[in-house]
Structure formats: C-alpha cells, structure tokens
C-alpha positions as CSV (number, residue, x, y, z in Angstrom):
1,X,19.2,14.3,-8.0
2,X,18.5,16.1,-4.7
3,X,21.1,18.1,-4.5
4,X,24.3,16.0,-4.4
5,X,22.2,12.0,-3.7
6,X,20.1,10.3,-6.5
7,X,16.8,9.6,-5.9
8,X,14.4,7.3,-6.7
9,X,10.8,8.5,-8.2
10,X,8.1,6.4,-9.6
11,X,9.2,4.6,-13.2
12,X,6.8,3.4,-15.9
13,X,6.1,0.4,-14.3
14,X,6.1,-1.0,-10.7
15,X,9.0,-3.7,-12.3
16,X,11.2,-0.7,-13.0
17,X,14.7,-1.6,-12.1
18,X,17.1,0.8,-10.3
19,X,20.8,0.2,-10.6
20,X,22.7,0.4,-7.0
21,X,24.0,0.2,-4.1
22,X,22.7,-3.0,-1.2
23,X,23.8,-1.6,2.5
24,X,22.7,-4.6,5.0
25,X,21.2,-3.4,8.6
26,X,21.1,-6.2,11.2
27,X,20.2,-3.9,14.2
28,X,16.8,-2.7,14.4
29,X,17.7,0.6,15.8
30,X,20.1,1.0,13.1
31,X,17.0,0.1,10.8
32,X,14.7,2.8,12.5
33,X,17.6,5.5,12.5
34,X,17.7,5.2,8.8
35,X,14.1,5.2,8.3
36,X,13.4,8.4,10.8
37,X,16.3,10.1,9.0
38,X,15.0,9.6,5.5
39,X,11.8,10.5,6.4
40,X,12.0,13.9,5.5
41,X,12.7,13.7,2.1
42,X,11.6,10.4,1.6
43,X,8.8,7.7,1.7
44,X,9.9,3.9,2.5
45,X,9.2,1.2,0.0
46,X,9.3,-2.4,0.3
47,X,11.0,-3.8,-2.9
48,X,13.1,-7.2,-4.5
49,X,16.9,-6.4,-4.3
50,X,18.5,-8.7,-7.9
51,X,21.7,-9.4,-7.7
52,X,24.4,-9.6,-10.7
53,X,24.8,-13.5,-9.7
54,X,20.9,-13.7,-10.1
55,X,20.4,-14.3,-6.3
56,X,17.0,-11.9,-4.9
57,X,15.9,-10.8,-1.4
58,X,13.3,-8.7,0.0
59,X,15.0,-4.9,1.2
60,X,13.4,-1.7,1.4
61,X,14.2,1.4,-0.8
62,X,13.2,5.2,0.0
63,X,11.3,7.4,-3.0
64,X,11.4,11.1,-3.1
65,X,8.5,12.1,-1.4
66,X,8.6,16.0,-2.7
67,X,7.8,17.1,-5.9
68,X,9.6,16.0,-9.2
69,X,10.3,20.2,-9.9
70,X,12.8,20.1,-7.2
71,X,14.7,17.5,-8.2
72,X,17.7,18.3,-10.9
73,X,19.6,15.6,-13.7
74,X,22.6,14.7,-12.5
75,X,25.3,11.8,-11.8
76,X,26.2,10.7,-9.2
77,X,29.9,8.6,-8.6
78,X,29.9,6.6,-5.7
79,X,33.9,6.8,-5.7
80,X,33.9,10.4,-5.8
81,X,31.5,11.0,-2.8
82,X,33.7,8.3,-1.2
83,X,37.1,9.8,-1.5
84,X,35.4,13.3,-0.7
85,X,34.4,12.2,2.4
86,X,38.1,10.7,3.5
C-alpha cells in the first residue's frame, strides 16, 4: 500500500496475476490525464486484463515506481473508499 491505494510492484514472474478493478477510458485526453497524474508515483505498463467469464483484452496497469521501503501491508476495500468518498 501507498498510503491509503494498493499498488502494484514486480511479482515472481512476468505472468503474475493481480486481482482488480477494469476502469474503461474512451477519450484520449482522459487516457493522458490518467497517465500524467500517475506519473509521479508510478510507471505505465502494458498488460492482458482476464476476466471472470474468461474473456481477455489488452489495458495498461501503473507499477510503483519508488522504492519497495516506502510502501506498507495493508487492505484495501473498494466499498469502504467508495462510501467514504459520498
């Protein structure tokens, strides 16, 4: 975790699978806000996004680009950050 957001870091192999949440962009300035944004802590990766029903896509994902010391173990509950920010 960095600070209250998971983040991704490398896993033992480049097949690694992360668990989560697919937010589709289908305006390019949209796409480069998010990108600019994340820059600062983070460092764009092309990846396959598998779905539950088995159906894959191409995406991109965003790895911590800092060192591993700074980040902590933690959870992170996508309802609670939702209904805290209601």
């Amino acid at each position: 975790m960095s600070g209250a957001y998971p983040s991704i870091v490398d896993g033992p192999s480049p097949e690694s699978i992360v668990h989560g949440v697919v937010l589709e962009v289908t305006s390019l300035l949209v796409v480069r806000r998010i990108a600019e944004y994340q820059s600062f802590s983070y460092v764009k990766h092309d990846c396959i996004i598998r779905f539950e029903d088995g159906e894959s896509l191409s995406g991109v994902t965003f790895k911590w680009r800092g060192p591993a010391e700074d980040l902590q173990e933690g959870i992170f509950d996508l309802l609670e950050w939702k209904s805290k920010k209601k």
